[in-house]
Backbone as JSON Lines, residues from 0, in Angstrom:
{"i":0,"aa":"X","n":[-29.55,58.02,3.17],"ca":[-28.94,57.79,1.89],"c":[-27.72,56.87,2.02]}
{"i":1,"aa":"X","n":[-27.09,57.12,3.0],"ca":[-25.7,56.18,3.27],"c":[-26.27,54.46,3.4]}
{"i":2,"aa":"X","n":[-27.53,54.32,4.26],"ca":[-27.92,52.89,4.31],"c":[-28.09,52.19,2.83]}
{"i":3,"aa":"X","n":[-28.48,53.13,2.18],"ca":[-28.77,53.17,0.37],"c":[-28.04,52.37,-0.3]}
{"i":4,"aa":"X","n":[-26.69,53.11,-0.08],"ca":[-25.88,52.57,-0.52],"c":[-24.87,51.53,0.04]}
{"i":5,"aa":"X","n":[-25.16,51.37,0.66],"ca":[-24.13,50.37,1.64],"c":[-25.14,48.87,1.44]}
{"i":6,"aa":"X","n":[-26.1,48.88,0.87],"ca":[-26.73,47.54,0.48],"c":[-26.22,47.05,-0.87]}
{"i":7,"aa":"X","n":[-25.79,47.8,-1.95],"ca":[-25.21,46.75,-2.89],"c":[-24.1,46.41,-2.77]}
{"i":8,"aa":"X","n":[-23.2,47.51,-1.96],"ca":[-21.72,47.12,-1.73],"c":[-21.93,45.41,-0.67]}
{"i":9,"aa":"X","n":[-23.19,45.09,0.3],"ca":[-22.89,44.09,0.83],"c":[-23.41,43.04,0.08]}
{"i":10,"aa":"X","n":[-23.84,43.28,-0.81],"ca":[-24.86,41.98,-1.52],"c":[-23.61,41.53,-2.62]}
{"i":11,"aa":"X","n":[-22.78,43.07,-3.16],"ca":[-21.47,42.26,-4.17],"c":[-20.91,41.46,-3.24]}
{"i":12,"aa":"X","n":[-20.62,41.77,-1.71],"ca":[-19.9,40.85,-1.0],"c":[-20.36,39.49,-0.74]}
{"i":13,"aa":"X","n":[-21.07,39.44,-0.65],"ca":[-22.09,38.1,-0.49],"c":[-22.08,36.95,-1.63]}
{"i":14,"aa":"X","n":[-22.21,38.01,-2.86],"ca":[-21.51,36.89,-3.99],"c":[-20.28,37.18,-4.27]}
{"i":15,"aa":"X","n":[-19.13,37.62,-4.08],"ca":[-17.9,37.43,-4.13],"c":[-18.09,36.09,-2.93]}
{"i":16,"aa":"X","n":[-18.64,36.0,-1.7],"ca":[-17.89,34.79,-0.92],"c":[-18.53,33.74,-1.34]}
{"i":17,"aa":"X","n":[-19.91,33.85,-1.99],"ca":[-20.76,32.44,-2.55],"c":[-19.98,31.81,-3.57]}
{"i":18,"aa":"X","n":[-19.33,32.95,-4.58],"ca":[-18.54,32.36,-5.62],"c":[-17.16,31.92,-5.53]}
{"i":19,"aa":"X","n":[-16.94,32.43,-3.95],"ca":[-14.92,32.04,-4.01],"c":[-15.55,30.32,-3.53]}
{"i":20,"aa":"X","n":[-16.73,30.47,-2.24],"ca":[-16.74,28.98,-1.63],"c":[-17.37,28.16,-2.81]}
{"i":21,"aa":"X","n":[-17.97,28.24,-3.91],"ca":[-18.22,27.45,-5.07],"c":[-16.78,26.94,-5.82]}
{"i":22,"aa":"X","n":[-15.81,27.91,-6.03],"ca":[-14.5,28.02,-6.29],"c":[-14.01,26.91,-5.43]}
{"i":23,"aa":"X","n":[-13.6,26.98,-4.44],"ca":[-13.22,25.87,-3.7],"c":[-13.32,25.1,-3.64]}
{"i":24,"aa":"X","n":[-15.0,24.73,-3.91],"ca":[-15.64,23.63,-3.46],"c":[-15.09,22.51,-4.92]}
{"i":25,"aa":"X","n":[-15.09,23.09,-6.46],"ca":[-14.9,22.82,-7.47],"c":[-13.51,22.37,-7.33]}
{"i":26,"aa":"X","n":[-12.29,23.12,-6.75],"ca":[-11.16,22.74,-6.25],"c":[-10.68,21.52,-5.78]}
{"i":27,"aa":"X","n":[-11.46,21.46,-4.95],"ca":[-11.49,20.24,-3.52],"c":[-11.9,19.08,-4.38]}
{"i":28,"aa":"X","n":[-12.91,19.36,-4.83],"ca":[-13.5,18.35,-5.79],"c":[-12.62,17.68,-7.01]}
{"i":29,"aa":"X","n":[-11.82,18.35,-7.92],"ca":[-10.83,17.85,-8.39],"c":[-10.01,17.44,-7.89]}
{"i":30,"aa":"X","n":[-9.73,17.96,-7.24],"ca":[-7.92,17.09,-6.28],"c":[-8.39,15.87,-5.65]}
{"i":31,"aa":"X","n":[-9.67,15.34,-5.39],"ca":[-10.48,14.35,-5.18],"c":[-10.55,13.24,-5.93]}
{"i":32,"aa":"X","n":[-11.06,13.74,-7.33],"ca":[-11.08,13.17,-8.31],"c":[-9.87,12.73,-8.61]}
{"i":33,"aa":"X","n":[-9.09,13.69,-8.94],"ca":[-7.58,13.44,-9.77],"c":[-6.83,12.26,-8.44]}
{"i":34,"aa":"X","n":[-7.37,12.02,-7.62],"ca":[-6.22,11.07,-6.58],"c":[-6.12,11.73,-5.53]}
{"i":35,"aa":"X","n":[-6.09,12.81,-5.2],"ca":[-5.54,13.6,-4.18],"c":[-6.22,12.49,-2.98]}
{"i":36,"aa":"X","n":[-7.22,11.96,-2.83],"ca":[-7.29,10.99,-1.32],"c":[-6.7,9.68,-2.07]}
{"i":37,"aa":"X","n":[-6.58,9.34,-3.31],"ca":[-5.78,8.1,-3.47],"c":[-4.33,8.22,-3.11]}
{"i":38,"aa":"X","n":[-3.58,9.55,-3.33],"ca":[-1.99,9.6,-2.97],"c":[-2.08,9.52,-1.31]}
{"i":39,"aa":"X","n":[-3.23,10.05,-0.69],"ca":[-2.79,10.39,1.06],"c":[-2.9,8.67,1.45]}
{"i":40,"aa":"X","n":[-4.39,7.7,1.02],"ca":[-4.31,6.06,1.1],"c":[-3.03,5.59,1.07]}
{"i":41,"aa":"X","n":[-2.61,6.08,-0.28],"ca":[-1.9,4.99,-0.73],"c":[-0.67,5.59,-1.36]}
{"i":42,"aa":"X","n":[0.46,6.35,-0.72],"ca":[1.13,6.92,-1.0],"c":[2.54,6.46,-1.78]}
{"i":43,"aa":"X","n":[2.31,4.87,-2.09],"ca":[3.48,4.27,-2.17],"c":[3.13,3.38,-3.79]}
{"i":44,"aa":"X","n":[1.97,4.05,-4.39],"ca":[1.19,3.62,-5.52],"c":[2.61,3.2,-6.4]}
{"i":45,"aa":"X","n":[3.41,4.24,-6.7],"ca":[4.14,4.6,-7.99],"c":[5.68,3.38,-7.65]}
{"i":46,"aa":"X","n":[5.72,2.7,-6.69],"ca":[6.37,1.89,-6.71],"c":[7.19,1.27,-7.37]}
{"i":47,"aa":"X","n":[6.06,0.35,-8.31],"ca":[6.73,-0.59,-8.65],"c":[7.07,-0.4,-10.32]}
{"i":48,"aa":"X","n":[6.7,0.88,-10.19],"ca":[6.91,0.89,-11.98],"c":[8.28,2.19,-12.0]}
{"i":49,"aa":"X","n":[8.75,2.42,-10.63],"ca":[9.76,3.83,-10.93],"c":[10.95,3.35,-10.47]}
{"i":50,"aa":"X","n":[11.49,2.58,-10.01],"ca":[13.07,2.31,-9.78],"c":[13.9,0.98,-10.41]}
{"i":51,"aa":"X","n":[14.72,1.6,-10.66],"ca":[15.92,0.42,-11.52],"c":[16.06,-0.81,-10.41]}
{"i":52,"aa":"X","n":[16.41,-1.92,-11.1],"ca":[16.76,-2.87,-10.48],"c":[18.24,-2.83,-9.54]}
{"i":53,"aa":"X","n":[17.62,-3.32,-8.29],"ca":[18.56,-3.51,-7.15],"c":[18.59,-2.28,-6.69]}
{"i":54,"aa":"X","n":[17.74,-1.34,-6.85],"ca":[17.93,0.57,-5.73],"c":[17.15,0.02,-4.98]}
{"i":55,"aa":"X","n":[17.22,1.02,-3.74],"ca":[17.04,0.95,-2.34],"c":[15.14,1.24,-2.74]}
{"i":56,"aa":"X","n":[14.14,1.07,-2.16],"ca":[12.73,1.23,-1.82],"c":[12.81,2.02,-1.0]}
{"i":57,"aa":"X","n":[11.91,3.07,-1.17],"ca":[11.62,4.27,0.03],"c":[10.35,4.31,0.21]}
{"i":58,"aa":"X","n":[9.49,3.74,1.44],"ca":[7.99,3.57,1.21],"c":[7.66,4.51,2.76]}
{"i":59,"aa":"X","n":[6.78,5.49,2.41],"ca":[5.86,6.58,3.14],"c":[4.66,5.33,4.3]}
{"i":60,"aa":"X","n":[4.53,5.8,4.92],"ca":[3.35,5.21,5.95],"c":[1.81,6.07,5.2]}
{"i":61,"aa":"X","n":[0.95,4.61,4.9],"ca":[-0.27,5.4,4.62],"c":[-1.12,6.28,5.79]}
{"i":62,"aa":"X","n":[-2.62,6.38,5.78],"ca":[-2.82,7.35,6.8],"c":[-3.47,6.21,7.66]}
{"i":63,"aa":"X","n":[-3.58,5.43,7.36],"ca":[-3.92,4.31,8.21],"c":[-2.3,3.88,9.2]}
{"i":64,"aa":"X","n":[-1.32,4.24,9.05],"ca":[0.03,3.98,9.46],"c":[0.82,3.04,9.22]}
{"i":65,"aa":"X","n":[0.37,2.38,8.12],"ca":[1.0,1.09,7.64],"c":[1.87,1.3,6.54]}
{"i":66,"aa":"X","n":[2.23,0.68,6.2],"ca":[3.67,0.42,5.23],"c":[2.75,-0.38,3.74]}
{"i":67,"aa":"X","n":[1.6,-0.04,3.06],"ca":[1.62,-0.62,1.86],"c":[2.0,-0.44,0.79]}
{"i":68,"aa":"X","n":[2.19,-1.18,-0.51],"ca":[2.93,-0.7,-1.91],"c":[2.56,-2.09,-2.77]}
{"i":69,"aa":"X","n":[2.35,-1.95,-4.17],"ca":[2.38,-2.48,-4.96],"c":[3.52,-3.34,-5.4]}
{"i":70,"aa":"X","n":[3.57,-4.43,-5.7],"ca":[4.74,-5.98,-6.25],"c":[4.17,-6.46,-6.86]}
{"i":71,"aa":"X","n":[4.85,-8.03,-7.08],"ca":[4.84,-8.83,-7.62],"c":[5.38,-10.32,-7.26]}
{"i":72,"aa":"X","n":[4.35,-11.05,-7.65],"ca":[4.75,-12.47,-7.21],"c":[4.88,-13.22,-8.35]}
{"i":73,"aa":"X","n":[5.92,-13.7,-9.15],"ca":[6.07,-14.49,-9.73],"c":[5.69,-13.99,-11.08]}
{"i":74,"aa":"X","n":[5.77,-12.84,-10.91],"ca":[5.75,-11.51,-12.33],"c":[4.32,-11.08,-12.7]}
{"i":75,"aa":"X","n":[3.37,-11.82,-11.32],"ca":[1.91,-10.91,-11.29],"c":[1.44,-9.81,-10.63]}
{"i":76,"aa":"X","n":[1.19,-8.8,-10.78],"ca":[0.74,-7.57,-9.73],"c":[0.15,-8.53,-8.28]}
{"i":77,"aa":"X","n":[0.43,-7.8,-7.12],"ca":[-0.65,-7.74,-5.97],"c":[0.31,-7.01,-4.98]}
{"i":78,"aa":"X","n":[-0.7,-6.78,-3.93],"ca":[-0.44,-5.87,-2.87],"c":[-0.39,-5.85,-2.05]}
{"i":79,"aa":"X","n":[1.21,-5.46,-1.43],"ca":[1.62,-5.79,-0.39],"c":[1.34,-4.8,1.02]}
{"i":80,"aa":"X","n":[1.21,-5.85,2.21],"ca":[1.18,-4.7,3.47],"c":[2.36,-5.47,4.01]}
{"i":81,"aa":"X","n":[3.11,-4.78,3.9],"ca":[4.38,-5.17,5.19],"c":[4.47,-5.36,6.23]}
{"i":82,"aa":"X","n":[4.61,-6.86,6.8],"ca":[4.54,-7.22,8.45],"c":[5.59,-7.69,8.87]}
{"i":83,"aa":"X","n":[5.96,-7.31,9.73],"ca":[7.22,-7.29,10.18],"c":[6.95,-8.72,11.36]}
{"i":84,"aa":"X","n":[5.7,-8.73,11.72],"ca":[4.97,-9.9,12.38],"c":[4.56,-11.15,12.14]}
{"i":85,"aa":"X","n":[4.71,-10.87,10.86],"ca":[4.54,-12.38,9.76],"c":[5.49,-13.12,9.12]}
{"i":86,"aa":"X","n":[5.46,-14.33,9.53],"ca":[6.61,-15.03,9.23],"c":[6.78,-15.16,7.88]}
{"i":87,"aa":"X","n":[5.81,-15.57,7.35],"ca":[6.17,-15.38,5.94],"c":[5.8,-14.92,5.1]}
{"i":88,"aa":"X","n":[5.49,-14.93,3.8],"ca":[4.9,-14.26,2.44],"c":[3.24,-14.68,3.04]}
{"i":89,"aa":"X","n":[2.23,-14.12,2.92],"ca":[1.14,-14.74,3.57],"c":[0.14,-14.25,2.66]}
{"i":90,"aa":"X","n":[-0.18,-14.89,1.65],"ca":[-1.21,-14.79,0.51],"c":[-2.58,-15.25,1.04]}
{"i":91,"aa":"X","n":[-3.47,-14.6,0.69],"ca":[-5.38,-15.0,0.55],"c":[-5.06,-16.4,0.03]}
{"i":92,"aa":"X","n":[-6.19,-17.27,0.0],"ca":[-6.41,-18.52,-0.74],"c":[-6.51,-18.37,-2.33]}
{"i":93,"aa":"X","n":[-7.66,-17.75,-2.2],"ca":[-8.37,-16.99,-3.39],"c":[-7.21,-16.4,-4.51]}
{"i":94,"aa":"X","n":[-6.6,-15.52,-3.94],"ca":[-5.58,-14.97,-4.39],"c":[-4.6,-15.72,-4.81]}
{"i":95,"aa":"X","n":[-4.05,-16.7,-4.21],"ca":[-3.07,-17.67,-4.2],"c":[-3.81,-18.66,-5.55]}
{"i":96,"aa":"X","n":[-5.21,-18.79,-5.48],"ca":[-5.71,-19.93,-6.49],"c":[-5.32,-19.18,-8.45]}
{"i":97,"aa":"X","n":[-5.56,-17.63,-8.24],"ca":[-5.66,-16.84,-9.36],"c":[-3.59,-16.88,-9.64]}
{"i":98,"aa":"X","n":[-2.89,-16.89,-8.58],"ca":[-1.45,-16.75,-9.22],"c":[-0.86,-18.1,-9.53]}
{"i":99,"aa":"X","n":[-2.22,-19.13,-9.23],"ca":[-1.39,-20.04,-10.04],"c":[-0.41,-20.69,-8.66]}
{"i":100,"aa":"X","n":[-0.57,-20.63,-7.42],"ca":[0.54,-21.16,-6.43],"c":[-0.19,-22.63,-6.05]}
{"i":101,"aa":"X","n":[0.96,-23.65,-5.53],"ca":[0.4,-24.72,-5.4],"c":[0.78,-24.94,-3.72]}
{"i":102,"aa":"X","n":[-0.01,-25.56,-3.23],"ca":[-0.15,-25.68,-2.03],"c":[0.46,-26.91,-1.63]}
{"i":103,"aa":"X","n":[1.58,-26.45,-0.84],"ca":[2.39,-27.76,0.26],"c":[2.01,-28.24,1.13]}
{"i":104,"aa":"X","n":[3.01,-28.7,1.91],"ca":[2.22,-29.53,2.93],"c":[1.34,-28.2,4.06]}
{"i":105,"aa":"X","n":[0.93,-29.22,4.82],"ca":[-0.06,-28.4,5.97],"c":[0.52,-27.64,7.22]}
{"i":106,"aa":"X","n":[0.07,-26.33,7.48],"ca":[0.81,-26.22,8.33],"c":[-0.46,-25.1,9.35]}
{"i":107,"aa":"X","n":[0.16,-24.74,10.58],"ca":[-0.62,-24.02,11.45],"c":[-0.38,-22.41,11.74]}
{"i":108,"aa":"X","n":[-1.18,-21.82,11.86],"ca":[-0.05,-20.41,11.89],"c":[-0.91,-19.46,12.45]}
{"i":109,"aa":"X","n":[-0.33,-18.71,13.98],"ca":[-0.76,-18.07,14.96],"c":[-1.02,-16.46,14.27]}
{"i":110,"aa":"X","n":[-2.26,-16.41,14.25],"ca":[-2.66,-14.43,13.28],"c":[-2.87,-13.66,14.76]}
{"i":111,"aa":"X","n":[-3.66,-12.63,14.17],"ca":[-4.11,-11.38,15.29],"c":[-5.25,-12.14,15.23]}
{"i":112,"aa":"X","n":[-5.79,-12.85,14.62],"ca":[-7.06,-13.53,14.32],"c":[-7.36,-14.95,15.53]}
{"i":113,"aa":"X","n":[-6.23,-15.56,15.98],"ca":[-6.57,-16.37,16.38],"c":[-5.27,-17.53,15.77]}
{"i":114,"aa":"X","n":[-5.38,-18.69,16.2],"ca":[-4.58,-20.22,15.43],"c":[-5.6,-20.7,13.82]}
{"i":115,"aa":"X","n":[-4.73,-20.62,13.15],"ca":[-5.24,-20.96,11.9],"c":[-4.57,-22.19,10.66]}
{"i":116,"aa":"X","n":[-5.12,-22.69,9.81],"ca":[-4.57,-23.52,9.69],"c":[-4.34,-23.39,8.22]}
{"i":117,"aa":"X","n":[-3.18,-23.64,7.21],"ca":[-2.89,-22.73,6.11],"c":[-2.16,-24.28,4.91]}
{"i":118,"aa":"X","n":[-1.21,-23.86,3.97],"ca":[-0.24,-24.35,3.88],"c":[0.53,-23.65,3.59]}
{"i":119,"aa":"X","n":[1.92,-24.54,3.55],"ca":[3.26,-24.19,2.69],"c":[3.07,-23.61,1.64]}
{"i":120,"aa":"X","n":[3.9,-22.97,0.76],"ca":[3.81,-22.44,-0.56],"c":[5.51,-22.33,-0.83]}
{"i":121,"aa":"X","n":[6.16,-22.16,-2.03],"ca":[7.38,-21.56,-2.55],"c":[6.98,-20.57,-3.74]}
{"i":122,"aa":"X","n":[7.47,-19.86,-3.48],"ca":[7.16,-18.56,-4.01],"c":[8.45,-18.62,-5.45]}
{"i":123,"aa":"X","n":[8.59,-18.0,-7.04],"ca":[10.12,-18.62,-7.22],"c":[10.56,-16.88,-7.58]}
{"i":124,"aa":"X","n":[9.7,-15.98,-7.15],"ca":[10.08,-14.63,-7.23],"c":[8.95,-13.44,-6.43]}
{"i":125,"aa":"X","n":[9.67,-12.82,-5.82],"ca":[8.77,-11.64,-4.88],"c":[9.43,-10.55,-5.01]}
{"i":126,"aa":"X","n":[9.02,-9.72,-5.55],"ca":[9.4,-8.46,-6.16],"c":[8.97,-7.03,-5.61]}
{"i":127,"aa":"X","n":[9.54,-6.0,-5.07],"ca":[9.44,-4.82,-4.42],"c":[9.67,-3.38,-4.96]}
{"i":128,"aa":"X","n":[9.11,-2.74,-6.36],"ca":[10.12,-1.77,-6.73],"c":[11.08,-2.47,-6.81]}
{"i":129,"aa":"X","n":[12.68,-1.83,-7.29],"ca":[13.57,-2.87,-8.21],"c":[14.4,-3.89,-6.94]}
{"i":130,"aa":"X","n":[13.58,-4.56,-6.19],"ca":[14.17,-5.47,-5.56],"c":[13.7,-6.54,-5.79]}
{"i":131,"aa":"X","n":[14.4,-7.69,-6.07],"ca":[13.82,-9.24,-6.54],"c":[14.55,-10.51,-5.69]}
{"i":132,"aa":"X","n":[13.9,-11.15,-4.78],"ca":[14.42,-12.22,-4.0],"c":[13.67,-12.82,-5.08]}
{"i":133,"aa":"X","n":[14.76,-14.39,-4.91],"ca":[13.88,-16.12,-5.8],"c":[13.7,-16.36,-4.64]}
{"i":134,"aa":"X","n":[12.83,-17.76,-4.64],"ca":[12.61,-18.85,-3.78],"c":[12.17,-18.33,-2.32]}
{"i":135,"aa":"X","n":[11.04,-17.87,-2.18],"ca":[10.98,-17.19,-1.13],"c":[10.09,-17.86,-0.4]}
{"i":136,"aa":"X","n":[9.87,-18.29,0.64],"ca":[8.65,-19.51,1.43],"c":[7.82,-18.4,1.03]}
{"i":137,"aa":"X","n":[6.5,-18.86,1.28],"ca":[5.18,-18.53,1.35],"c":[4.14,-19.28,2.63]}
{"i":138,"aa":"X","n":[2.75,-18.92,2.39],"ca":[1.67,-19.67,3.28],"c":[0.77,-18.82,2.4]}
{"i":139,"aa":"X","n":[-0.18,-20.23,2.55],"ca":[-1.55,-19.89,1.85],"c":[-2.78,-19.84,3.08]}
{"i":140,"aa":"X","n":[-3.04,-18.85,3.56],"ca":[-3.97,-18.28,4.14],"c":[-5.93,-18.36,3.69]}
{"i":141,"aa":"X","n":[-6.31,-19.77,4.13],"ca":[-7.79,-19.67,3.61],"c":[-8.48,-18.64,4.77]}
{"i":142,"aa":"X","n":[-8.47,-17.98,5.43],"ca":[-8.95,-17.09,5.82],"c":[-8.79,-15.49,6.08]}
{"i":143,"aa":"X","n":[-8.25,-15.37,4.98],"ca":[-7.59,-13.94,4.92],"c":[-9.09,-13.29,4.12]}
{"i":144,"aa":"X","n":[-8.93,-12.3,4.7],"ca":[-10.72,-11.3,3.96],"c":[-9.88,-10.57,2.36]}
{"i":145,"aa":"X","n":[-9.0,-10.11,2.35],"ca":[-9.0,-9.26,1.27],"c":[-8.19,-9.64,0.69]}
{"i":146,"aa":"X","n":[-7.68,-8.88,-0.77],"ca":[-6.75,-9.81,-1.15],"c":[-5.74,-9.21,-1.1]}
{"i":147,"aa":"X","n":[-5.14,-8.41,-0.39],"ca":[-3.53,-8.08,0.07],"c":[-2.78,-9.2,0.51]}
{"i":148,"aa":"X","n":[-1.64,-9.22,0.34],"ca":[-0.95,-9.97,0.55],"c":[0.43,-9.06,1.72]}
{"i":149,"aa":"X","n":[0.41,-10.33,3.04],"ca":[1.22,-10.09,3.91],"c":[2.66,-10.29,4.05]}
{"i":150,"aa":"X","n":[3.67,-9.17,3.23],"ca":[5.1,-9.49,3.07],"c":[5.73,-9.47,4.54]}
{"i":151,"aa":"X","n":[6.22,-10.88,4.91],"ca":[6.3,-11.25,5.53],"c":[7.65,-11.31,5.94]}
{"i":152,"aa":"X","n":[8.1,-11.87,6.77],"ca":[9.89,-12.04,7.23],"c":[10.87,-12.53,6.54]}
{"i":153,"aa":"X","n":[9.47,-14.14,5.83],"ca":[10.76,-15.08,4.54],"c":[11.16,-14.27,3.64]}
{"i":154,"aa":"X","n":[10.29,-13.44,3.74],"ca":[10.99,-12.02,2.05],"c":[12.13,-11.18,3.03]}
{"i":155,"aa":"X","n":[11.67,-10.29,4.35],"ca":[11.94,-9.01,4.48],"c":[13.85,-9.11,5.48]}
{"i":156,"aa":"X","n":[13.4,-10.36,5.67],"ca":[15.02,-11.2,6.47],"c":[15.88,-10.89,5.46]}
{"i":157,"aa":"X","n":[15.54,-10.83,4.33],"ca":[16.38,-11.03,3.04],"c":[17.26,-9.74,2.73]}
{"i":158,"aa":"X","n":[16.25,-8.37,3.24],"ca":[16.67,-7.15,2.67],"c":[17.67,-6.7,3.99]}
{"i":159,"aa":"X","n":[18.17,-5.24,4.08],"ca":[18.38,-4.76,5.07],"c":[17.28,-3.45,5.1]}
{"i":160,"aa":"X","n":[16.44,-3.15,6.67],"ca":[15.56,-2.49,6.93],"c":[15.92,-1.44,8.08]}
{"i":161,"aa":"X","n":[15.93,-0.03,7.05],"ca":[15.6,1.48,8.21],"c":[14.43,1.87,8.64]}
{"i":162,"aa":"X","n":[13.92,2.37,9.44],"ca":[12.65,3.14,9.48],"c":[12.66,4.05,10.52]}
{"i":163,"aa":"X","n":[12.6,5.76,9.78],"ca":[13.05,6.82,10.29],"c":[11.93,7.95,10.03]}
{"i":164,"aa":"X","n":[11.42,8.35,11.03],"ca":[10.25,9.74,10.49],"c":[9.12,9.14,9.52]}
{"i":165,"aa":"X","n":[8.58,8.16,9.7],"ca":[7.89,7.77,9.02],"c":[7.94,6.87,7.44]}
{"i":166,"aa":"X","n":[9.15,6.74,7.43],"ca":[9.69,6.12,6.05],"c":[10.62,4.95,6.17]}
{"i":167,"aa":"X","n":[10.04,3.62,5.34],"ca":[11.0,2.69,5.86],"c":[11.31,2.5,4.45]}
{"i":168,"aa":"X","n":[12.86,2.32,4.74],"ca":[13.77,2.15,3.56],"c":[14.66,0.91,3.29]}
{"i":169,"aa":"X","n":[14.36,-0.11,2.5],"ca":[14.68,-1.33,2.1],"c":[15.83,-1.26,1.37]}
{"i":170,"aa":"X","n":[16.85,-1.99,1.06],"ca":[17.67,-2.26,0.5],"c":[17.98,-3.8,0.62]}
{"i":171,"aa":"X","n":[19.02,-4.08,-0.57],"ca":[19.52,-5.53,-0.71],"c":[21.07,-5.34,-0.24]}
{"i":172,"aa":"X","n":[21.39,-6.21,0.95],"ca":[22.43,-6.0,1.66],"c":[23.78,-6.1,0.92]}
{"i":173,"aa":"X","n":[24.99,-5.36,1.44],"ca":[26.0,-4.83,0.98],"c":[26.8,-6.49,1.21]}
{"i":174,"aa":"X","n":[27.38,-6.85,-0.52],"ca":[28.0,-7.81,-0.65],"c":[28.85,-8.01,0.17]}
């Protein structure tokens, strides 16, 4: 009689755990949906639309370990990966053709890729969350794959740069 009964008490158990891991699964699945793997990518989304002009930038490392965030060139969205390795503002072609940039003279420029051959550009605004350099060099990159754009030294020379526990923190240097 005891085996008797000890079979529905395990079968409620069986759907109590079918229904908590359905529970979860529904869970997981929203925080999915809602961004939850877009905030861990791209943790530095909310950028450019949350700080007053001239405050300091506080940008998180994505999970890839890089430093990206949303700007502006010349008062158009695009997206920056921060290289501390790149000499200058380093735009796609493609990208560069859609903002409207005009291409200077010719120039050569050593990537992870190899020697490549690009041009000049002047940039007349590059924008970070509320930081705004004018006149900032550029290079137009015909072989760049995506269209991020590589904020480069001609911008980042400009700011003063921390980077502590994973967070690098920009500012516009003390008059």
């Amino acid at each position: 009689m005891a085996t008797h009964m000890a079979r529905p008490s395990a079968q409620r158990g069986g759907i109590v755990m079918m229904l908590l891991f359905w529970v979860l699964l529904m869970a997981v699945g929203t925080w999915w949906i809602h961004g939850g793997l877009e905030d861990m990518m791209r943790p530095n989304a909310n950028v450019v639309h949350t700080l007053p002009t001239g405050e300091p930038v506080t940008l998180q490392r994505n999970r890839a370990g890089h430093f990206e965030a949303p700007g502006r060139i010349n008062g158009e969205p695009v997206t920056f990966l921060l290289d501390t390795g790149a000499t200058y503002v380093a735009i796609p072609a493609d990208l560069a053709s859609e903002l409207g940039l005009e291409p200077g003279r010719s120039a050569w420029f050593n990537t992870a890729n190899g020697r490549v051959e690009g041009s000049l550009t002047e940039l007349d605004e590059v924008s970070l969350g509320g930081l705004k350099v004018h006149n900032v060099q550029g290079s137009i990159s015909p072989n760049m794959e995506r269209d991020i754009v590589l904020l480069g030294m001609s911008f980042l020379n400009l700011l003063t740069i921390e980077i502590q526990a994973g967070e690098m923190v920009l500012s516009l240097p003390e008059p």
